[in-house]
C-alpha positions as CSV (number, residue, x, y, z in Angstrom):
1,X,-30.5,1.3,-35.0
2,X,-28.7,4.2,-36.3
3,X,-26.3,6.9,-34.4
4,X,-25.1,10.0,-35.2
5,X,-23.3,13.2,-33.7
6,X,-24.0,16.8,-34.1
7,X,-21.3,19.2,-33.7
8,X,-22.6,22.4,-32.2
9,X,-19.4,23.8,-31.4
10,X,-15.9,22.9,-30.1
11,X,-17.2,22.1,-26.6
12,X,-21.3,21.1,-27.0
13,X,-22.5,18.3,-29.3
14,X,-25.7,16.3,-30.1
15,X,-26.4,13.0,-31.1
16,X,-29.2,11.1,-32.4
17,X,-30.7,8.0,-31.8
18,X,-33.0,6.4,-34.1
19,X,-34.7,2.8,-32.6
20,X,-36.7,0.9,-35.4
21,X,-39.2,-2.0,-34.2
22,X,-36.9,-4.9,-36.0
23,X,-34.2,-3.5,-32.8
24,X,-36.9,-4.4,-30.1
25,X,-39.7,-6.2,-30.7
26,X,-38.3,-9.8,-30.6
27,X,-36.8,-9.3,-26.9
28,X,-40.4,-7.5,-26.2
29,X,-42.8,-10.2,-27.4
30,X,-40.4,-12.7,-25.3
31,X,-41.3,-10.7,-22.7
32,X,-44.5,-10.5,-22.9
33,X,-45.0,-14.0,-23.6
34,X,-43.0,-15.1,-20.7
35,X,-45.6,-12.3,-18.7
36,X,-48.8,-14.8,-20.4
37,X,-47.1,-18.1,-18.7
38,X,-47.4,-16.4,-15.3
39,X,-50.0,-14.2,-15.0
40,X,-52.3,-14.3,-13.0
41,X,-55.9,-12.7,-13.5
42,X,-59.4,-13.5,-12.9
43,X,-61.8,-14.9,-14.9
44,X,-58.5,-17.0,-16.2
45,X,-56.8,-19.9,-16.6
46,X,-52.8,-19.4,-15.1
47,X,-51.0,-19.5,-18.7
48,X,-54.3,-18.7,-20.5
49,X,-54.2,-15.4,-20.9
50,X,-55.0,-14.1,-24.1
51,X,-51.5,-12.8,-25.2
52,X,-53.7,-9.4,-26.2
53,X,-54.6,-8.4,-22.8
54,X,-51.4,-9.0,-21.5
55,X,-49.9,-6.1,-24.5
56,X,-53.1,-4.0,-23.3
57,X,-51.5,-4.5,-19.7
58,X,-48.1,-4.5,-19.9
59,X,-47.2,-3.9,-23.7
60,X,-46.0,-0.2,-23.1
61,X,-44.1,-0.8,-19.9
62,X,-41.8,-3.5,-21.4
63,X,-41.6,-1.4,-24.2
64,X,-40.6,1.6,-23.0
65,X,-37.8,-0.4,-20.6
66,X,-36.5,-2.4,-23.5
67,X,-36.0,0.7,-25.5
68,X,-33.9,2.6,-22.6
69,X,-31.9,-0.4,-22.2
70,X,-31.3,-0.2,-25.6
71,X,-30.2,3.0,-25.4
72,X,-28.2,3.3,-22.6
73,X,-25.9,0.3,-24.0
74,X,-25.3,1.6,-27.5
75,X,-25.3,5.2,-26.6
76,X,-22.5,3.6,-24.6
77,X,-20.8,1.9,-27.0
78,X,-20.7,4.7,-29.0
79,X,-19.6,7.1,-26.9
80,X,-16.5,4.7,-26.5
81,X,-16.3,3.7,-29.9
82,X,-16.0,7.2,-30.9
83,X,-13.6,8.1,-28.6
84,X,-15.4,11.4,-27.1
85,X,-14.5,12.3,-23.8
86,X,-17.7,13.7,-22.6
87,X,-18.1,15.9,-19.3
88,X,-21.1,14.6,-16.9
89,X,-23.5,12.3,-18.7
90,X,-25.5,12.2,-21.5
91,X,-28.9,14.8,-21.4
92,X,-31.7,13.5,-23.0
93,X,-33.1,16.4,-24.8
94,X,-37.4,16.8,-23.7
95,X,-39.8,15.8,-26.2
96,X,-43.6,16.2,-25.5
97,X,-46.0,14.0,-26.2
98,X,-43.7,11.7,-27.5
99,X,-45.3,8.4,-29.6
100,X,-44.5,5.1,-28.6
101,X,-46.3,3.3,-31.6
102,X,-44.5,4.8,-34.3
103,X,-42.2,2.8,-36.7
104,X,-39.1,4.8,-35.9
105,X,-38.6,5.8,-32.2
106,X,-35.8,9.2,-32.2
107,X,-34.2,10.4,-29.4
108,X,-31.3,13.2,-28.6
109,X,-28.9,13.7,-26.4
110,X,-26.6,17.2,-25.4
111,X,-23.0,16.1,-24.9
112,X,-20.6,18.7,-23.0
113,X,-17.2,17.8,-24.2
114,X,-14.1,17.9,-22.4
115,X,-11.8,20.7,-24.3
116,X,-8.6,20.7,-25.7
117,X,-5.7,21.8,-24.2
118,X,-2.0,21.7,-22.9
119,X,0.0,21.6,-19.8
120,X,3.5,22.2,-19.7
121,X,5.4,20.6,-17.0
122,X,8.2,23.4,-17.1
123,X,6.7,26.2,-15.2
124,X,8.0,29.9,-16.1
125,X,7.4,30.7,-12.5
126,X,9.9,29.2,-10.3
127,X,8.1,27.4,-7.8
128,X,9.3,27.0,-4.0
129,X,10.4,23.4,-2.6
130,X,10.8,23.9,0.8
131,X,13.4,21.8,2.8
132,X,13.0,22.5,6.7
133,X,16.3,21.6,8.7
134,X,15.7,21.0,12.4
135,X,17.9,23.9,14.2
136,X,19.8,23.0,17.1
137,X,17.6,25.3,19.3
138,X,14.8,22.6,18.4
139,X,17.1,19.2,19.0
140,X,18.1,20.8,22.1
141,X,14.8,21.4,23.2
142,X,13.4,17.9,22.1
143,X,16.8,16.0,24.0
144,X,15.6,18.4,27.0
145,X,11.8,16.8,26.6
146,X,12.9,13.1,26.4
147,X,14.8,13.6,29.5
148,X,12.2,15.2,31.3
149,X,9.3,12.1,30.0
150,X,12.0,9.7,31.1
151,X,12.7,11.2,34.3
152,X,11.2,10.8,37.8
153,X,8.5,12.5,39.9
154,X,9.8,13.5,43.1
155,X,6.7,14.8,45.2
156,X,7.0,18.4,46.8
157,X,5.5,20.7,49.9
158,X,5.1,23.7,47.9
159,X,4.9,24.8,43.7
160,X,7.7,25.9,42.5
161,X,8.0,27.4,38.7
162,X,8.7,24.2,36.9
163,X,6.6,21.9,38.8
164,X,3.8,19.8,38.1
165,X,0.4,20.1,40.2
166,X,-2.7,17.6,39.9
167,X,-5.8,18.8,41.2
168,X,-9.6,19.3,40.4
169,X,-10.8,22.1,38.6
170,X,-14.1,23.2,39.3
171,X,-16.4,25.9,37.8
172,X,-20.7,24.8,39.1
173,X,-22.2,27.7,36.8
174,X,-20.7,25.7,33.7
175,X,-20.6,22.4,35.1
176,X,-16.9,22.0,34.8
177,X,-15.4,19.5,37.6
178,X,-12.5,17.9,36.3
179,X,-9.2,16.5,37.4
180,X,-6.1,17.3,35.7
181,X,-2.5,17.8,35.5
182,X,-0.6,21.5,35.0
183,X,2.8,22.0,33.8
184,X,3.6,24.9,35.1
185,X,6.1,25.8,32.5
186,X,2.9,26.0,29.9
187,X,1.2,28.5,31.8
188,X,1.3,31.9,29.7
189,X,-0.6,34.0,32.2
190,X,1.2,35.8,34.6
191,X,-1.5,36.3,37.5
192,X,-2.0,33.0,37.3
193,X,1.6,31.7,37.5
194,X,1.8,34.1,40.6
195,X,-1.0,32.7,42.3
196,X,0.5,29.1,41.6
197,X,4.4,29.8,43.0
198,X,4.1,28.4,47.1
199,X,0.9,27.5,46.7
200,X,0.6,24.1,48.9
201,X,-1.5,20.7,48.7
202,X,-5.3,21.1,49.8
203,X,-4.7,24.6,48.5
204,X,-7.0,26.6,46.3
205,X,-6.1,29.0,43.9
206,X,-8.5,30.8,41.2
207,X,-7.4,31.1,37.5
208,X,-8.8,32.7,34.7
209,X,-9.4,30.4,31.4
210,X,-8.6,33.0,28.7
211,X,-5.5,33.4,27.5
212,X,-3.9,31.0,31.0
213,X,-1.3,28.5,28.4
214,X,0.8,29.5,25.9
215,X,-0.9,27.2,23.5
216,X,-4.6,27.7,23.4
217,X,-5.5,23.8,22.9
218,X,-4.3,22.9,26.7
219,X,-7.4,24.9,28.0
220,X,-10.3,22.2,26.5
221,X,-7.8,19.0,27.6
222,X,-8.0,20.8,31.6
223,X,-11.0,21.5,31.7
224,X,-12.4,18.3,30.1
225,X,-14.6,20.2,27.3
226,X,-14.8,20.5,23.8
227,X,-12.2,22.7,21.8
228,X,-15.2,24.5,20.3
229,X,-16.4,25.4,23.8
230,X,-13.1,26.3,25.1
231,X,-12.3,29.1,22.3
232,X,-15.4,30.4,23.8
233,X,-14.8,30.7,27.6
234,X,-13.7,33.4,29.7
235,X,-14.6,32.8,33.5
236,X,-12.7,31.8,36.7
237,X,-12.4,28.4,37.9
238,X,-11.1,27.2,41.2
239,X,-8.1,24.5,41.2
240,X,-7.9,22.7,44.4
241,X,-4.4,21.2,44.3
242,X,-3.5,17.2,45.8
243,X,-0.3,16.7,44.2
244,X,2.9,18.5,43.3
245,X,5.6,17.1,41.7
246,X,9.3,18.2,40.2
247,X,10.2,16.1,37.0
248,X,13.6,15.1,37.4
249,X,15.1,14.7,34.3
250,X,16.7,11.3,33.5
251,X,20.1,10.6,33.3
252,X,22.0,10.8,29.3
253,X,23.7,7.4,29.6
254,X,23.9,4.5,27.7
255,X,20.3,3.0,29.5
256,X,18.7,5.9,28.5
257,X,19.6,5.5,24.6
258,X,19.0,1.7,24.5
259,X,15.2,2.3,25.9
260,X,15.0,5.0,23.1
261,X,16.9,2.9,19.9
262,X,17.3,-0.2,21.4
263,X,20.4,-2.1,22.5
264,X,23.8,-0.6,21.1
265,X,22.1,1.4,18.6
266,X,23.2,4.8,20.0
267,X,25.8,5.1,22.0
268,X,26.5,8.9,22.6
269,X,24.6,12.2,23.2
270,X,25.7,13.2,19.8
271,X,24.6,10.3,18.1
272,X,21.1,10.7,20.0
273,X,21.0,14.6,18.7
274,X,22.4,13.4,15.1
275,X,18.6,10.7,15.1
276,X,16.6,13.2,16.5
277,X,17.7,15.5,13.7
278,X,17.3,13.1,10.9
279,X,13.8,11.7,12.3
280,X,12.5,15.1,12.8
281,X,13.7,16.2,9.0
282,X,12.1,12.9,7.5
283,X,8.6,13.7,9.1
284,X,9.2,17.5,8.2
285,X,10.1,16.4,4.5
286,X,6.1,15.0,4.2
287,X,4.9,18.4,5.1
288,X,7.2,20.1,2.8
289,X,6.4,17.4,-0.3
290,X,2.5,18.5,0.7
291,X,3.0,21.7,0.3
292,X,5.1,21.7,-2.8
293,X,1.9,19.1,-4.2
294,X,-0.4,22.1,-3.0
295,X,1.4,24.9,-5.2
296,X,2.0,23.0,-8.2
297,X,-1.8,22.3,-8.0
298,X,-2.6,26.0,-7.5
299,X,-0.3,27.1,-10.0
300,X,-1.6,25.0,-12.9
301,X,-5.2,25.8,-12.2
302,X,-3.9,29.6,-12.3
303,X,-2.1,29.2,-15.3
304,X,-3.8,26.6,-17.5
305,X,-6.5,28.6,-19.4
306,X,-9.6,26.2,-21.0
307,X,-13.5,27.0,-21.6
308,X,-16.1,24.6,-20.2
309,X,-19.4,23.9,-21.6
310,X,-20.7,25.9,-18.7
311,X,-24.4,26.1,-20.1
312,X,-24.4,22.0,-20.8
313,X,-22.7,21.6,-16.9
314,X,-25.2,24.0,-15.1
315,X,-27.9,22.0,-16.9
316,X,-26.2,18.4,-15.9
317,X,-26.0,19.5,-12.2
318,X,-29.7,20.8,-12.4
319,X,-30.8,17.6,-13.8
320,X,-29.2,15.1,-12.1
321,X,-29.0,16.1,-8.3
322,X,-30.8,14.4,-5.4
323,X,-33.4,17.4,-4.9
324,X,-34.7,19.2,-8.1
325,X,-33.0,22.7,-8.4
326,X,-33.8,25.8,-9.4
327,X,-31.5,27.3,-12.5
328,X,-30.0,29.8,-10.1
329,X,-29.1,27.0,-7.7
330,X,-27.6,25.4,-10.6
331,X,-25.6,28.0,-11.7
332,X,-24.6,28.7,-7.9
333,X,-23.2,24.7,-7.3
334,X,-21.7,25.2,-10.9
335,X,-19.5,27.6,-9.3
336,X,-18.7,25.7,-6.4
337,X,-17.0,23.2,-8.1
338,X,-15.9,24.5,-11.3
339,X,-12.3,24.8,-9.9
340,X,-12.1,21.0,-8.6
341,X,-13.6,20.4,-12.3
342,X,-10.8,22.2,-13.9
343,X,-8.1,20.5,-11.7
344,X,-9.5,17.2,-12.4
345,X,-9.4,18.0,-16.2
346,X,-5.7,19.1,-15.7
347,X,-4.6,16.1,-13.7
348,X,-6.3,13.7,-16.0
349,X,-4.2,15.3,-19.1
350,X,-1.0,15.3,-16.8
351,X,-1.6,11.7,-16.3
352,X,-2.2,11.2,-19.5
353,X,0.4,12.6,-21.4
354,X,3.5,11.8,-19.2
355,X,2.1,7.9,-19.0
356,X,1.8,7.6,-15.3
357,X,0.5,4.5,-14.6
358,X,-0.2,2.0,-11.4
359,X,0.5,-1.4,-11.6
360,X,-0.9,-4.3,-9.3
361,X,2.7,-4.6,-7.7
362,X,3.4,-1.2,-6.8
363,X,-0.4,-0.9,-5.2
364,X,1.1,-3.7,-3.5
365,X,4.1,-2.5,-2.0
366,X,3.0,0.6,-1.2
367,X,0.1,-0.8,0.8
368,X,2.9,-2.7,2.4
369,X,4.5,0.2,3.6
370,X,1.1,2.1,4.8
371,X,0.8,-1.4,6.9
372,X,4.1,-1.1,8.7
373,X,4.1,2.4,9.2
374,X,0.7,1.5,11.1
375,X,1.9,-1.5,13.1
376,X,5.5,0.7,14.2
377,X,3.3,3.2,15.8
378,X,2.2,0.3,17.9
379,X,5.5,-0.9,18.9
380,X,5.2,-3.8,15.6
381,X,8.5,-2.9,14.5
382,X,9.5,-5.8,12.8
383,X,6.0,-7.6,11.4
384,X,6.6,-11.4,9.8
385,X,6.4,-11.1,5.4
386,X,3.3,-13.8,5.9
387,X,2.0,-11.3,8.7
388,X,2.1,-8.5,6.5
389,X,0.8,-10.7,3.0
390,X,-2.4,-11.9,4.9
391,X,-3.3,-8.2,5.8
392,X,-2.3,-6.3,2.5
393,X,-4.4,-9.6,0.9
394,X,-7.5,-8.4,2.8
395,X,-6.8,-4.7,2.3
396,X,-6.7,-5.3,-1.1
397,X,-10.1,-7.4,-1.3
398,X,-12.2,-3.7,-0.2
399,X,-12.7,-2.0,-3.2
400,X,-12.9,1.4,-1.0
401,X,-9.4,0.9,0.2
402,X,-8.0,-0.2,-2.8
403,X,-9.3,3.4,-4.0
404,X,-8.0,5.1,-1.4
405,X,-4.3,3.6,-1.7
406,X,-4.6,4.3,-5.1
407,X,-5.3,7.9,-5.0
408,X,-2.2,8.2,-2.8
409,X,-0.1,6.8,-4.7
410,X,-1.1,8.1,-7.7
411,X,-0.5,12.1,-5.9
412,X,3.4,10.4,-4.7
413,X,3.9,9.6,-8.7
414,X,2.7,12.9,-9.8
415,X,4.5,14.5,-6.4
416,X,8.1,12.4,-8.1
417,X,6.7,14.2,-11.6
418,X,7.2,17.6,-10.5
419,X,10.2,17.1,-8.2
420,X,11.8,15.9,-11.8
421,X,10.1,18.3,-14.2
422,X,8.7,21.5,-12.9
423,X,10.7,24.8,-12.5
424,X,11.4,24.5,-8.7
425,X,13.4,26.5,-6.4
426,X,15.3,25.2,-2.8
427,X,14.5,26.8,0.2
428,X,15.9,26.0,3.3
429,X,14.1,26.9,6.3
430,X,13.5,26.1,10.0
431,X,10.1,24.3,11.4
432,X,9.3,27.6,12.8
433,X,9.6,29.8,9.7
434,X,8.2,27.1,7.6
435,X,5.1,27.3,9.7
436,X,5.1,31.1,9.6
437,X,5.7,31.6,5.9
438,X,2.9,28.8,5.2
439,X,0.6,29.3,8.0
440,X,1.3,32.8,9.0
């Protein structure tokens, strides 16, 4: 067997294949032997078959599937061998009426090549690393909310503005009959709130679904419908009201904080404002990190200028989909993902060329940590180390998990990469103008 490479240009290459007979013939006459010892066919003796009938039978079949196997592995080999870091697969290049029984069996193949390129860490455009700070307006208002869930219902004759009323609400035309609860102090409509004030139990009042709480979502989790379905709506509904209820808020005392932090871990309404702070900046600091992995991304897919063998990928994805597909189509899917291509391209050589790698152990710790993150939001605050072995064991036996853990970590390596090498800039923000500079 012999292989070599045609170099068409920086980014497209060929190679060729040439199969004699001495490369498969031995493993084909096996074959076809072992075929003879089992055959069976009429007229026949099982093992009796003349070996010539079985070649007239099965000859080209074995053939032709000994000769891809043989290609496929040493096409392989030498792709590897050769070190060529090919884009997609190999396309084997059409050949009509292509000859089985001659004494040299060529084949080609169009390789798109990965291209050559650089990517330096140190960005000339500073980029922004957000740090959001929880403002006292927003500790204040979450102290206020863990008084209130901790406080009491105390049941009332009439609404008042910061009540609570359960009740049905009921609309026939679009089947809605659902019971709920209303806050009144999430009510954005002011008709609506009106109509609420002195209302009494057994009473019922009509709202209007669009625009009735400040935040949109609350109208599907009422009205016991979809959130899709909800963006939609706009009629009246009639709430028939059985309860009402004040929340009184619970005390700030030392019961309060040990329910919270548990025993003698806070002892003051400072120190409970001081955690709130610092838990509510630790969560914040994963959306900022995200968002800083986001920009970097963008930026070097901006900035990072490379050629792809466009013609050989539009080909490869024409080729090798599920459904055949039409060069337009092609072109059109080419497009699609040409940009998670480049960034994939771009990571790789980041990777690469700064030698991040993952060892068994850190998978290991780090799937660790996923673990008890999992079991604390489940009250397990304080899992046994055999507990937590036996699980992170089995994680670690499912091959799509392991994946999965892997990819994360690898993007909290490359996250620690930028933090250390690219151009950044500090900005400190609120939650509030975090969300509107990011979100809008």
């Amino acid at each position: 067997m012999n292989i070599t490479k045609e170099q068409i240009d920086d980014l497209n290459a060929v190679v060729k294949v040439a199969i004699s007979k001495d490369d498969y013939q031995d493993k084909v006459d096996k074959i076809l032997k072992d075929y003879r010892k089992q055959a069976n066919i009429p007229g026949f003796r099982k093992g009796q078959v003349p070996l010539g009938l079985i070649k007239k039978q099965y000859g080209k079949a074995v053939l032709v599937d000994e000769v891809n196997k043989l290609l496929q592995d040493n096409l392989n080999k030498y792709l590897t061998e050769e070190k060529l870091d090919v884009l997609g697969n190999p396309l084997p290049k059409q050949q009509d009426n292509f000859d089985w029984n001659k004494e040299q069996l060529d084949f080609e193949f169009e390789l798109g090549l990965a291209p050559e390129f650089e990517v330096p860490l140190k960005t000339k455009k500073a980029i922004t690393h957000y740090k959001i700070v929880a403002d006292k307006k927003m500790v204040d208002e979450q102290v206020e909310r863990i008084l209130k869930q901790y406080g009491k219902l105390v049941s009332k004759a009439s609404v008042g503005k910061k009540d609570e009323i359960t009740g049905t609400l009921l609309n026939e035309a679009e089947e809605i009959e659902h019971k709920t609860t209303i806050e009144l102090d999430k009510i954005k409509n002011k008709k609506a709130l009106e109509a609420l004030v002195d209302s009494k139990v057994n009473d019922t009042v009509k709202l209007n679904t669009k625009g009735l709480f400040k935040e949109d979502y609350l109208v599907s989790s009422a009205l016991g419908i979809s959130q899709e379905k909800a963006e939609k709506l706009n009629i009246d509904v009639d709430f028939t009201i059985a309860e009402i209820n004040e929340r009184e808020p619970a005390e700030m005392n030392q019961e309060l904080f040990d329910k919270l932090f548990g025993e003698g871990t806070i002892t003051s309404e400072k120190e409970l404002k001081q955690r709130i702070k610092e838990d509510s900046e630790k969560q914040f600091e994963q959306q900022a990190d995200q968002k800083l992995l986001n920009d970097v991304t963008e930026y070097f897919i901006e900035n990072t200028k490379f050629e792809l063998p466009t013609g050989f990928l539009t080909k490869w994805i024409q080729m090798t989909g599920e459904q055949p597909l039409t060069e337009e189509q092609a072109n059109e899917e080419f497009q699609k993902s040409e940009k998670g291509l480049r960034y994939q391209l771009i990571e790789g050589k980041i990777i690469k060329d700064n030698d991040v790698q993952i060892q068994f152990d850190e998978l290991k710790e780090f799937a660790k940590g996923f673990i008890k993150s999992q079991m604390a939001q489940f009250g397990q605050m304080n899992p046994q180390e055999e507990e937590l072995e036996n699980i992170t064991a089995r994680i670690l036996g499912n091959q799509e998990e392991v994946k999965r853990l892997s990819e994360q970590l690898m993007s909290q390596k490359l996250l620690n990469l930028y933090k250390e090498k690219v151009n950044l800039k500090t900005k400190e923000v609120t939650y509030e103008n975090f969300v509107k500079e990011v979100y809008g």
